[in-house]
C-alpha atoms as one frame of an Amber mdcrd trajectory, in Angstrom:
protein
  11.656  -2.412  13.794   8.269  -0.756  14.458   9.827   2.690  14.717  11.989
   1.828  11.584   9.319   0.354   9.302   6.330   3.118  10.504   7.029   5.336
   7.196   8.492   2.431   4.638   6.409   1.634   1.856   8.307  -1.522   1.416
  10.006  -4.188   3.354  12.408  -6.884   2.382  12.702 -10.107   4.721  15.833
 -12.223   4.488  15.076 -15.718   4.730  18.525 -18.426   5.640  17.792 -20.896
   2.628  19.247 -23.362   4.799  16.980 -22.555   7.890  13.256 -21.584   6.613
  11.197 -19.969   7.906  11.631 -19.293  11.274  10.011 -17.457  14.635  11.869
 -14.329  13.938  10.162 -14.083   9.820   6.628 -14.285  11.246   7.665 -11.878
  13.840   8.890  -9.307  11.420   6.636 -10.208   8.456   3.034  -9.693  11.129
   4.615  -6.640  12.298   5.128  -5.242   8.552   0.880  -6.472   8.315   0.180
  -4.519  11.153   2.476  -1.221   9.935   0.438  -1.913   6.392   3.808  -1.984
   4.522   2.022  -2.714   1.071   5.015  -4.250  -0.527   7.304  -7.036   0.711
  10.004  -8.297  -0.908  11.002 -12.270   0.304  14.807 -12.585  -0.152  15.683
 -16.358   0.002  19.116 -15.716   0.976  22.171 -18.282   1.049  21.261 -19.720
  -2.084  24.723 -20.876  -2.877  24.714 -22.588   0.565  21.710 -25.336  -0.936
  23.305 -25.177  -4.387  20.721 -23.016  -5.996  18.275 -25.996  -5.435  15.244
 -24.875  -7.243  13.339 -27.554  -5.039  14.382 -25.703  -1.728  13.300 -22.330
  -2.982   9.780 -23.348  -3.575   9.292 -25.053  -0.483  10.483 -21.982   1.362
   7.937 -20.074  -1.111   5.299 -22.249  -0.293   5.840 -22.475   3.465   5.927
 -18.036   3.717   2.901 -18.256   1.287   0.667 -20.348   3.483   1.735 -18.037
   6.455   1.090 -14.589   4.951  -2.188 -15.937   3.376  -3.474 -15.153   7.117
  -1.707 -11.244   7.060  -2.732  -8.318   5.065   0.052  -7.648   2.538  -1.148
  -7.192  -0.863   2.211  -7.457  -2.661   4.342 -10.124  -1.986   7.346 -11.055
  -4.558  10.148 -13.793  -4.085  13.879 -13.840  -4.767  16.127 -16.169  -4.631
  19.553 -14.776  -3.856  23.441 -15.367  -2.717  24.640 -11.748  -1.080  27.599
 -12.805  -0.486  28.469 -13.588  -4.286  25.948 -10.756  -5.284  23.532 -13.465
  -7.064  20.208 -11.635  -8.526  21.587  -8.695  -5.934  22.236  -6.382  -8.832
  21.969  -8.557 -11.794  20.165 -11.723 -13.239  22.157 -14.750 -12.084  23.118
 -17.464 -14.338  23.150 -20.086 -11.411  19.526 -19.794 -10.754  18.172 -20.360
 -14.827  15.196 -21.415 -13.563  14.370 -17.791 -11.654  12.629 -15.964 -14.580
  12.124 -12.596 -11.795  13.906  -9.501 -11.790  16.727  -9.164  -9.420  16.347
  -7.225  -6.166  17.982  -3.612  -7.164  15.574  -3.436 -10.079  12.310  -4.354
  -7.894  13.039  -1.839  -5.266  14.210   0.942  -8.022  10.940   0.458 -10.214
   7.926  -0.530  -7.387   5.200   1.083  -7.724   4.505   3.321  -4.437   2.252
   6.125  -6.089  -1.329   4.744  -4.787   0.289   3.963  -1.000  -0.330   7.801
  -0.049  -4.132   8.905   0.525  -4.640  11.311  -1.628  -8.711  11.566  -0.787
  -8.989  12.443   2.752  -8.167  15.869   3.317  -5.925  16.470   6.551  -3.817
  19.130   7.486  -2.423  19.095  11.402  -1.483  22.173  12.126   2.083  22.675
  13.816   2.341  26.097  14.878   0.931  29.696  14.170   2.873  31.883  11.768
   2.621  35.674  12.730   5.764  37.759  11.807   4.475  40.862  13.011   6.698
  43.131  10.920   6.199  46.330   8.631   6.527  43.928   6.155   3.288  41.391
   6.956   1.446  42.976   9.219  -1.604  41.388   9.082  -0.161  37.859   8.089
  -1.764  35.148   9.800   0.063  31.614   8.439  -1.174  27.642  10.093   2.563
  25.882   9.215   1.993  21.665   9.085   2.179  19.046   7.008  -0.156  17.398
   5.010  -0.655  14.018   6.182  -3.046  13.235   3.374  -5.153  14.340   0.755
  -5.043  17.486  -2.155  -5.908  21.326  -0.559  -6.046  24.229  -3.010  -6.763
  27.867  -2.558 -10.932  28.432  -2.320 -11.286  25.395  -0.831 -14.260  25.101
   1.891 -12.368  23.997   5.016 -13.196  22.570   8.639 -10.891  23.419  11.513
 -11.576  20.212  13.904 -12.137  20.028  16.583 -14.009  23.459  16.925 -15.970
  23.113  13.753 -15.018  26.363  12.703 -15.488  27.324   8.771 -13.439  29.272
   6.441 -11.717  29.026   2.701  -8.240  28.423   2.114  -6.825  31.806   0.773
  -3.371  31.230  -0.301  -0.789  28.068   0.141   3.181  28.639   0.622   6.386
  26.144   0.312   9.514  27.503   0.687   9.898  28.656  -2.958   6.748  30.790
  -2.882   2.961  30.433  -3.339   1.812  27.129  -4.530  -1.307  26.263  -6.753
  -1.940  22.983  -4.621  -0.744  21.014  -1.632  -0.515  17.539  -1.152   0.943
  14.783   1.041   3.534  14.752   2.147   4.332  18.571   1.293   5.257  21.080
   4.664   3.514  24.294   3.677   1.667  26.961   5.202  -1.557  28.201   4.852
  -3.781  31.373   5.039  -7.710  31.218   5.450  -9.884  33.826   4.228 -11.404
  34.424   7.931  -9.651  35.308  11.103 -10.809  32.000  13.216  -9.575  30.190
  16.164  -7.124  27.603  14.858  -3.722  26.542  17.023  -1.267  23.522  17.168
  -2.625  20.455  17.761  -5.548  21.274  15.547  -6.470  19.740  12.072  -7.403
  21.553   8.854  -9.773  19.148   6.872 -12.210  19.249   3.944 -15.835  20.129
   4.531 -17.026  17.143   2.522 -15.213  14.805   3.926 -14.619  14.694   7.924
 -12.356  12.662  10.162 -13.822  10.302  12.763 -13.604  12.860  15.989 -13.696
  11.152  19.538 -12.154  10.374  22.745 -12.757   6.645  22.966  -9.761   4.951
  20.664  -9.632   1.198  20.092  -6.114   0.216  18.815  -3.478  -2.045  18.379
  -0.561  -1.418  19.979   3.217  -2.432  20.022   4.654  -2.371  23.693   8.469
  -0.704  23.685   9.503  -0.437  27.438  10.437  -3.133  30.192   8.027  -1.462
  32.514   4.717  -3.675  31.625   1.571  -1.829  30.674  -0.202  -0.933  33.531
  -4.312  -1.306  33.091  -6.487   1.552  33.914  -3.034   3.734  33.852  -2.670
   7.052  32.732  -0.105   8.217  30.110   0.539  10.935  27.953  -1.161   9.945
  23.762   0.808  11.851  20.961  -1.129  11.978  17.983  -0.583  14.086  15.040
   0.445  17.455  16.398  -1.823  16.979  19.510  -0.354  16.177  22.880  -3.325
  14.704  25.804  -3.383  12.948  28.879  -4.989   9.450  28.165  -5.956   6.328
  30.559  -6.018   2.167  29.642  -9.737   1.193  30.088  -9.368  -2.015  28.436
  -6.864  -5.203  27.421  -9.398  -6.912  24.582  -6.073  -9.383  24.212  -2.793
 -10.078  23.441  -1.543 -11.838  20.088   0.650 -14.599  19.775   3.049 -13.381
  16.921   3.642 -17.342  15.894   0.821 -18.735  15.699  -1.165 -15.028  14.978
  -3.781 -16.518  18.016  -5.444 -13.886  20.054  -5.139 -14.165  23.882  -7.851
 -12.780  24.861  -8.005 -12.406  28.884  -4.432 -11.636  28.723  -3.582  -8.251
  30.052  -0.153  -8.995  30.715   1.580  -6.739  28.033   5.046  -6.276  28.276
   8.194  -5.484  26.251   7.693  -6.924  22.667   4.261  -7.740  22.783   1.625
  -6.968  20.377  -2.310  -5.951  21.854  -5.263  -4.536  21.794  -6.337  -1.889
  23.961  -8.949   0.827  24.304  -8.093   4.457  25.073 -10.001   7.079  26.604
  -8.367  10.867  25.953  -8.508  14.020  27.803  -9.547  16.113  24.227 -10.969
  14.598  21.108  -8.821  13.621  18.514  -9.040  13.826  14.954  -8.396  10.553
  13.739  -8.857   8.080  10.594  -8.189   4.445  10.660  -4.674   3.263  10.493
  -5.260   1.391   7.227  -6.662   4.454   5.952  -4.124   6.745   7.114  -0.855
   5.707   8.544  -0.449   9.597   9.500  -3.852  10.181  11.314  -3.915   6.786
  12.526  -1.026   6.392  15.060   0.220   7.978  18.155   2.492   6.634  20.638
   2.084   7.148  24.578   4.508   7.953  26.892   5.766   7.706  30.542   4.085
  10.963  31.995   6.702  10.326  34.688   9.799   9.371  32.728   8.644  11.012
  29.392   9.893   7.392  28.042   7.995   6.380  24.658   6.530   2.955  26.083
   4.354   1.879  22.768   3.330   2.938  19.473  -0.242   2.577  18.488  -2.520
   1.816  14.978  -5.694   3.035  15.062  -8.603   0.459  14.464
């Protein structure tokens, strides 16, 4: 699910009406908190199963309510449904008269996912170095990537982190031509009005507005493999374009995904389990808070011996 979910803007959770709420709703709703999926959609499924009891739904309502008062979701809407008969699937149904919402095909067709992207922080990672080297662009010099957030036009002042290196931006191309702006989550390339030292792995930013650059990362991380994380171990971080060795200095704790308690002590992270850990990387990286920027603000780390992904991780 965290792989799935990492680039939806909205998540529906199916709910048994007969069953509740359950272990395996807080589990999926926390993780869609922690991936900051801004809109969730609560399908109360198997309505026809509790004859469209009215009563039922609002418990069920009230019981997810109380539990995602304690997670960050800021859009939370409730329907009651019957997939199997297609009830408020497509259309209104007329067994549930009391359900005055719109029915699930028309919430996901007409949410409103235009403010989710960050248009105000400038970043660029740069995937690879463009130079055809041919009669016809000899002296072309392109940084291909794509924009993981904000607006970059030509004449722009730019920042090449993590050298610190100046320049302006002096043309932008997508693959019908040159472009009068770029913005997330366009692939383009770009030409700078100085010959500096930019390569993959790199991040082309705004010099107004500059990304937190370090080497010490606090996150939260979701652990994927059966081989349980190993404290003070060393794997490889993949963040953005930008590939680094990286070592565990710290377990702050674990969470318990029912009860959203935090474990603190508890180092032993293993497949499944939700923590948070402190990082210490080979080479800065040019990062932004997950919350701020689901692009700039995760990486995953891998096996340096298997080259197994073993956990994805959100920036703090």
């Amino acid at each position: 699910m965290v792989t799935g979910a990492s680039t939806a803007n909205l998540a529906i959770i199916l709910i048994d009406a007969r069953k509740g709420v359950i272990e395996q709703t807080c589990r999926h709703s926390f993780i869609a908190s922690l991936l900051r999926i801004p809109h969730v959609v609560v399908c109360v499924n198997k309505m026809d199963l509790v004859d469209f009891s009215e009563d039922r739904f609002n418990e069920i309502v009230a019981a997810y309510s109380e539990f995602a008062s304690r997670l960050e979701i800021p859009d939370v809407k409730f329907i009651p449904i019957s997939a199997l008969h297609g009830d408020n699937v497509v259309d209104r149904s007329a067994k549930t008269p009391w359900y005055q919402g719109s029915p699930l095909l028309y919430t996901l067709e007409t949410v409103y996912i235009g403010s989710d992207v960050n248009h105000i922080d400038a970043r660029f990672p740069v995937q690879t170095v463009i130079r055809p080297n041919n009669d016809e662009h000899h002296d072309f010099r392109g940084f291909a990537g794509r924009v993981a957030g904000g607006v970059f036009k030509p004449g722009d002042e730019i920042v090449s982190q993590p050298s610190g290196l100046t320049s302006r931006i002096k043309s932008i191309h997508g693959p019908a031509g040159v472009l009068e702006e770029a913005f997330a989550p366009m692939s383009v390339v770009m030409t700078l009005e100085d010959e500096i030292d930019v390569s993959r792995g790199d991040t082309i930013t705004k010099a107004n507005n500059p990304p937190h650059v370090t080497q010490d990362v606090e996150a939260m991380i979701c652990w994927f493999s059966d081989k349980k994380l190993v404290p003070n171990g060393k794997y490889i971080i993949r963040h953005t374009t930008r590939e680094a060795k990286s070592v565990i200095k710290a377990v702050r704790y674990k969470v318990n995904i029912n009860t959203l308690h935090k474990l603190e002590g508890d180092t032993d992270i293993g497949m499944n389990d939700i923590g948070r850990i402190v990082l210490r990387t080979a080479v800065p990286l040019i990062a932004d808070p997950y919350q701020r920027n689901r692009n700039t603000g995760s990486f995953i780390l891998i096996d340096e011996f298997t080259n197994a992904t073993v956990a994805a991780g959100m920036i703090l």
